[in-house]
N, C-alpha and C positions, 0 to 999 in steps of 0.2 A: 510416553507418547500416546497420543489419543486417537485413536482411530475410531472409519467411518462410524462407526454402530454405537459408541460409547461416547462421540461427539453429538448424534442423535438421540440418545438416553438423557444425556446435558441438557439440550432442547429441549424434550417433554417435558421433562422438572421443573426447569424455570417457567416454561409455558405453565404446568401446574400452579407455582406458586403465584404468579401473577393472577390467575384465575381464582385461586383461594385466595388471596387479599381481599379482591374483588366482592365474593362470592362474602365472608366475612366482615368486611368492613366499607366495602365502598358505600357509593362512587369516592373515587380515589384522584387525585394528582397525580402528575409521572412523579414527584419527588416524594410523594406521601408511597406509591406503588414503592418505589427503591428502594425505601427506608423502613416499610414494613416485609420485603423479602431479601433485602441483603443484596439484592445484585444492582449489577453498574448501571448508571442511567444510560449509558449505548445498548445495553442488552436489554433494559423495558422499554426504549424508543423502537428496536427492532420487533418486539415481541409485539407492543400496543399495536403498532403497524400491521403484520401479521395479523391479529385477531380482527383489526378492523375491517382488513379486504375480505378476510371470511365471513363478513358481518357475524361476527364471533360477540364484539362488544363493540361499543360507539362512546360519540367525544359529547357533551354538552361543556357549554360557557359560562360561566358566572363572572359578572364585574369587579371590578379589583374592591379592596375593601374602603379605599381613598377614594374611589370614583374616579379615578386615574387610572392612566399608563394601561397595560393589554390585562384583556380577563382574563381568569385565570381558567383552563383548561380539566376540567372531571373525566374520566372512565368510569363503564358501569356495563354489564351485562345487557347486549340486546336482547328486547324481553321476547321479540318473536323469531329469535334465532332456532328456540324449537320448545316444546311441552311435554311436559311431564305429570305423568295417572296417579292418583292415591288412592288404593284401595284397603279400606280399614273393615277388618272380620272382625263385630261384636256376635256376643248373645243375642242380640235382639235386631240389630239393622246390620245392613253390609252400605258403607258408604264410601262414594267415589267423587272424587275431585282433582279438577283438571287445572292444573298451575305452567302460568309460562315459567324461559327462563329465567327470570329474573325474582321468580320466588312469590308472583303475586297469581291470587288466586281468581281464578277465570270462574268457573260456573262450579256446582253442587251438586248430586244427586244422593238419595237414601230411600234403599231399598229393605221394607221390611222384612222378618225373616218370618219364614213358613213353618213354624215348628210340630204342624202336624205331618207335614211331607220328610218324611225321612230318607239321606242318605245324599251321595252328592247331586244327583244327577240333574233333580230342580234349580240348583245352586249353580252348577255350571250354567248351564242354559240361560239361567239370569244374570249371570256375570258377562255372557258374549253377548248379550240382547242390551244389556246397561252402556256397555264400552262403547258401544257402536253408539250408542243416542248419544252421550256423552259428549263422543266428537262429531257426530252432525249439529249438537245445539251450540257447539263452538266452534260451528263452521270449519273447520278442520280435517282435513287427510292425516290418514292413520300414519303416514310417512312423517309426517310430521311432529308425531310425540315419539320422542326418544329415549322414554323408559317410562314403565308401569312397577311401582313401588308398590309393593300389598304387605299387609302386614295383620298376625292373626293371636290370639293365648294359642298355648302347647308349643310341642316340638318340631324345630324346624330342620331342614338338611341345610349344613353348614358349605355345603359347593355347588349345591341347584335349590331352583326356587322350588323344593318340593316341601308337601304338608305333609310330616307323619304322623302327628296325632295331635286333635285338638280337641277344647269340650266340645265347640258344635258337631265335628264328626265325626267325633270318636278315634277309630282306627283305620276309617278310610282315605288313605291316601289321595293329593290333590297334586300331579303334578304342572304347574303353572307355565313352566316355559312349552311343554307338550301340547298346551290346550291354546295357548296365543298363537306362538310362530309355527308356520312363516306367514299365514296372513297379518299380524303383526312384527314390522321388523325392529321393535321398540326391543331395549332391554330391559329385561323380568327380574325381580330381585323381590325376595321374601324373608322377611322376618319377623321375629318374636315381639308382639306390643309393647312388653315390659321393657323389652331393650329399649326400644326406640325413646321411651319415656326417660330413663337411664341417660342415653346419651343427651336430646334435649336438657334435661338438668345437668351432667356434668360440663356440658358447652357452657352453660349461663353459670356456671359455680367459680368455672375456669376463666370464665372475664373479667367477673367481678372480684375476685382475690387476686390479680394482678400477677398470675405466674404462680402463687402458692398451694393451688389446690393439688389434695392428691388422691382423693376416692369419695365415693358416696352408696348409697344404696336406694332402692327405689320400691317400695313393697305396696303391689297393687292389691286390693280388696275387692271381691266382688262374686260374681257366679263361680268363678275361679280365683284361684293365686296365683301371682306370678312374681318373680325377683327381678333387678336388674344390676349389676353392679357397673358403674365409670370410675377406674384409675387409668391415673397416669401411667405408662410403661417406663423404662430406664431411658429412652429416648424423651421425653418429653409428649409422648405423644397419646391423645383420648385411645385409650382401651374399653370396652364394653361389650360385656357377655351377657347371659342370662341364663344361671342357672336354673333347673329344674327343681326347683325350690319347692312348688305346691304340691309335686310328688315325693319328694322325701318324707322318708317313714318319722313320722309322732308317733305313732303307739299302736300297736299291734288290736288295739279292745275301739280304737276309734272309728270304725266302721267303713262301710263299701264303700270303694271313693269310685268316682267317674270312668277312671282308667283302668278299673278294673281288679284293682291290688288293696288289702285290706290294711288303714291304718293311717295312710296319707296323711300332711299337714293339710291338704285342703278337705279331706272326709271330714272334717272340724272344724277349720275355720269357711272355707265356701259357705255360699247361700244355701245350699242344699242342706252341708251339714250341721248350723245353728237350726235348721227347721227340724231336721231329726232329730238333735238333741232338744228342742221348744218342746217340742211335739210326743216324747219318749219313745220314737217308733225302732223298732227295731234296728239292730246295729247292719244285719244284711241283707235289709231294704233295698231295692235298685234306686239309685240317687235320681230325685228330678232332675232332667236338660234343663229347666229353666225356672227359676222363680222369681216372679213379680216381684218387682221394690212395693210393692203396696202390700204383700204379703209381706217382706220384710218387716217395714215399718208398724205395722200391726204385734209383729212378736216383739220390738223393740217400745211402743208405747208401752204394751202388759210391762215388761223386762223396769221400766222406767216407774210402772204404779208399784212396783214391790211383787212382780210375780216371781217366786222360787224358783221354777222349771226356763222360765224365760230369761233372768238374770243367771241362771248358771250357766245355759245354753251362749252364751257370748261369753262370759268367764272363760268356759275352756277353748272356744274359739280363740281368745286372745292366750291361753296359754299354750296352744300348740302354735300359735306365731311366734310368740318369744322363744318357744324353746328351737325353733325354726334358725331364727334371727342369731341367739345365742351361738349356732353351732358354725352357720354363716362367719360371724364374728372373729371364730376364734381361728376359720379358716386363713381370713381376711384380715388386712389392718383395722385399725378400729375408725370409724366412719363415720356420719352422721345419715339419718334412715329418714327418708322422706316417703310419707304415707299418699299412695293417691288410689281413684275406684272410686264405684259407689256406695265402697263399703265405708265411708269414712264419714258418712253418715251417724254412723254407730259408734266412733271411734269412744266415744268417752266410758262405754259400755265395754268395750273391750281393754281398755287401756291398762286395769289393773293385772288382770291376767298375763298381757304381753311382757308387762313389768317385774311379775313372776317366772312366768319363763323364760326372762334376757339373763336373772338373776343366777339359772342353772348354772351359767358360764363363769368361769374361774374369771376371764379378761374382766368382765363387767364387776363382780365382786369388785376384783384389784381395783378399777378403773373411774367407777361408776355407769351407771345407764347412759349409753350412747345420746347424741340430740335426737331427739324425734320431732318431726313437723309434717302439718299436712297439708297436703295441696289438690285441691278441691276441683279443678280442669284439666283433667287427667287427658281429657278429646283432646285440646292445644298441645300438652307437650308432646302425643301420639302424632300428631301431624308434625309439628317443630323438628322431631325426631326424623321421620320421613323428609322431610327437604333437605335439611341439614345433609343425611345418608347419601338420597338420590339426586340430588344436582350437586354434589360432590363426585358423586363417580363420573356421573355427566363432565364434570370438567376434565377430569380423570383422563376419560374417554377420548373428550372431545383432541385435548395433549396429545395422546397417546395415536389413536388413529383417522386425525383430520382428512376428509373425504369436501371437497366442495366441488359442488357442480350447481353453476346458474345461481351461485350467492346463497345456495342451502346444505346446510349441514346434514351429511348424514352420518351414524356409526357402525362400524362394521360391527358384525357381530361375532364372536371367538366361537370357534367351533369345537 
């Protein structure tokens, strides 16, 4: 027998999945909605209904395909039922973008970074002084975005949107929900770039193989490394983490890495550490915060005329990725590794090395060399990643604790 609370948990879910078809695949039919969530067409006529007094979602027409008889009826996400922030922490810019519900994007901004001003407190300050323009040039009340999605390299806190360490700030922590609410009543969520990019490709892996995908891996290149892994779980369902992959120990003689520990995969693969090893500077140098791609590209043209110091310096780069990758591997199912960053630039430069280091691995021996491919717009899947995540919870949410006053949505916030 089902009582009150567990007949209400029924409700959220299908409301859920109605919303994820949507959210996935619309605008949708009630017969295309039924038949991609399994439930009875009485329970998506009562659900469509629902979401549309909430202006939750709305109906458009289309003509029959005869030119006859009644049109046929669509659902689709109302796109100003409420908006949603993207804030994306690089090296070099902090960039923000205001997307309605419906996934499409409303306005831009990018904010360069100050890399002679150390520490957060510039960074804040430009962060509440951006959000605020943000939604004044989108004409918008702050009541009206309903989550701020940010996302950064380094490590994140897996139950608050906190930053515990990243290259741009090192060790100083950034807590995110502390510094919005409650002048923002929007929800805060933070995570790891490399993930975001992970999940972005294992969605698009999982469409296009029709049900049979079951893992990938995501190896970004750049001022930093970072991993991401997408499998499947025993349910059927996108899992994606990110491990801390650019700090796992390469080699004890590979020099200061950024975090502070001697030896890191990225004290060798990062930008910083191809320029010390170009360069033969010392192994416990304090590593650059930041190096130009035009400095890159300079040790990469030498590296391409036949320079010794320069071609080796990306050799071992790419061997402390593969031996990286290698140990990933043997963690993991065997996968195919999609390369993205603007390290990949380089990529032909490092390729042999990675191929030497995947080689450590007994799986690879047995198996062969994983696929590798790269993908060149690492910014899109970073964003793809971000919508996909944040108007997912949004609908989540929306299920879960619908609040309408005066035809607008708001969501409560968990305390």
């Amino acid at each position: 027998m089902l009582t009150k609370s567990s007949t209400e948990l029924v409700r959220q879910q299908n409301i859920a999945l109605v919303l994820s078809a949507l959210r996935r695949s619309g605008p949708l039919s009630h017969t295309e909605i039924s038949s991609q969530t399994g439930l009875a067409s009485a329970t998506v006529s009562a659900i469509t209904a629902e979401l549309e007094r909430a202006q939750v979602i709305e109906k458009s027409e289309q003509p029959a395909h005869s030119g006859r008889g009644r049109p046929r009826v669509f659902f689709s996400q109302r796109r100003n039922c409420g908006y949603l922030i993207v804030v994306r922490i690089s090296s070099d810019v902090v960039q923000y973008s205001m997307i309605d519900y419906g996934g499409t994007l409303i306005d831009r901004l990018e904010e360069p970074r100050n890399h002679g001003l150390a520490g957060t407190a510039h960074f804040v300050r430009s962060l509440l002084d951006t959000l605020d323009r943000l939604v004044s040039r989108s004409r918008l009340e702050k009541t009206q975005v309903l989550a701020i999605s940010i996302s950064s390299k380094g490590l994140v806190d897996n139950e608050s949107p906190r930053l515990l360490w990243s290259p741009v700030f090192g060790s100083e922590q950034i807590d995110f929900a502390g510094l919005l609410q409650p002048e923002w009543s929007a929800k805060v969520t933070l995570n790891n770039e490399t993930l975001l990019v992970a999940q972005a490709l294992g969605l698009k892996a999982d469409k296009a193989s029709a049900g049979t995908f079951r893992a990938l891996a995501a190896l970004s290149l750049g001022h930093s490394i970072g991993v991401g892994v997408a499998r499947k779980d025993r349910f059927g369902e996108l899992e994606v983490t990110a491990p801390n992959f650019g700090h796992m120990l390469h080699s004890p003689t590979a020099g200061l890495c950024r975090c502070g520990a001697y030896g890191c995969i990225e004290a060798s693969a990062g930008f910083y550490g191809i320029l010390r090893t170009a360069f033969e500077v010392p192994p416990d140098t304090i590593p650059a915060k930041f190096v130009p791609l035009a400095e890159m590209d300079k040790i990469a043209v030498s590296a391409r005329q036949g320079n010794r110091m320069a071609a080796y310096a990306f050799r071992q780069a790419g061997i402390a990725l593969g031996n990286g990758l290698s140990r990933m591997l043997s963690l993991y199912d065997r996968m195919p590794i999609h390369i993205t960053g603007p390290g990949t630039r380089y990529f032909e430069l490092l390729q042999k090395g990675i191929e030497e280091g995947l080689a450590q691995s007994h799986q690879v021996r047995q198996q062969g060399q994983p696929d590798i491919s790269i993908i060149f717009d690492e910014q899109r899947l970073v964003f793809d990643g971000h919508l996909d995540r944040a108007l997912t919870d949004i609908d989540h949410d929306i299920a879960a604790s619908r609040v309408v006053a005066g035809g607008n949505v708001a969501l409560r916030q968990e305390a």
